[in-house]
N, C-alpha and C positions, 0 to 999 in steps of 0.2 A: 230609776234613772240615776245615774250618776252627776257629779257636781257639773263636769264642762258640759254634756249634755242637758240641763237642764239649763247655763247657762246660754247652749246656743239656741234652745227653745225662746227663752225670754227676750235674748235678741232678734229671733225673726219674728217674733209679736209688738217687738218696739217699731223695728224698723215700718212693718206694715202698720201702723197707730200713726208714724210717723208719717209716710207718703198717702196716706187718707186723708190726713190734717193740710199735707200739703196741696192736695187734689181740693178738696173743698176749699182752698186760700186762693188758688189759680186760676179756679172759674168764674170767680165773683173779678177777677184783674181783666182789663181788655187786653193789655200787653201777652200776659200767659196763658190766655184762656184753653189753648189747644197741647198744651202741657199739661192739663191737667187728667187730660184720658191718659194718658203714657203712664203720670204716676197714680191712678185708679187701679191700673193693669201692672204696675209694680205692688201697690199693695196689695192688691188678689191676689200677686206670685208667693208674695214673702208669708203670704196667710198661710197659703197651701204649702208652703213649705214648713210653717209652724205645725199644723195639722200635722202631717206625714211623719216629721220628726220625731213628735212626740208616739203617733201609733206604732209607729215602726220600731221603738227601742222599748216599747209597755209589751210587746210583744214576745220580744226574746225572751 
């Protein structure tokens, strides 16, 4: 992989670390508790988007 692409890899591995952290912060709150499925379902995206990025370009 090249440099930007490896950079956009690590970024969708931050970002979903990030909205995981956020989802388990949201549930435990009474105020956000139903915020926290939305960002669950943002970090599953940004995972499966880490996954795919990286297979897709190991590939070529």
């Amino acid at each position: 992989m090249k440099d930007k692409e490896k950079i956009a890899f690590y970024c969708y591995l931050v970002a979903s670390i990030c909205f995981f952290i956020s989802a388990i912060i949201n549930f435990f709150s009474s105020e956000t508790k139903y915020l926290s499925v939305t960002h669950l379902c943002l970090g599953a995206a940004f995972l499966c988007l880490a996954s795919t990025h990286k297979k897709d370009k190991d590939e070529k």
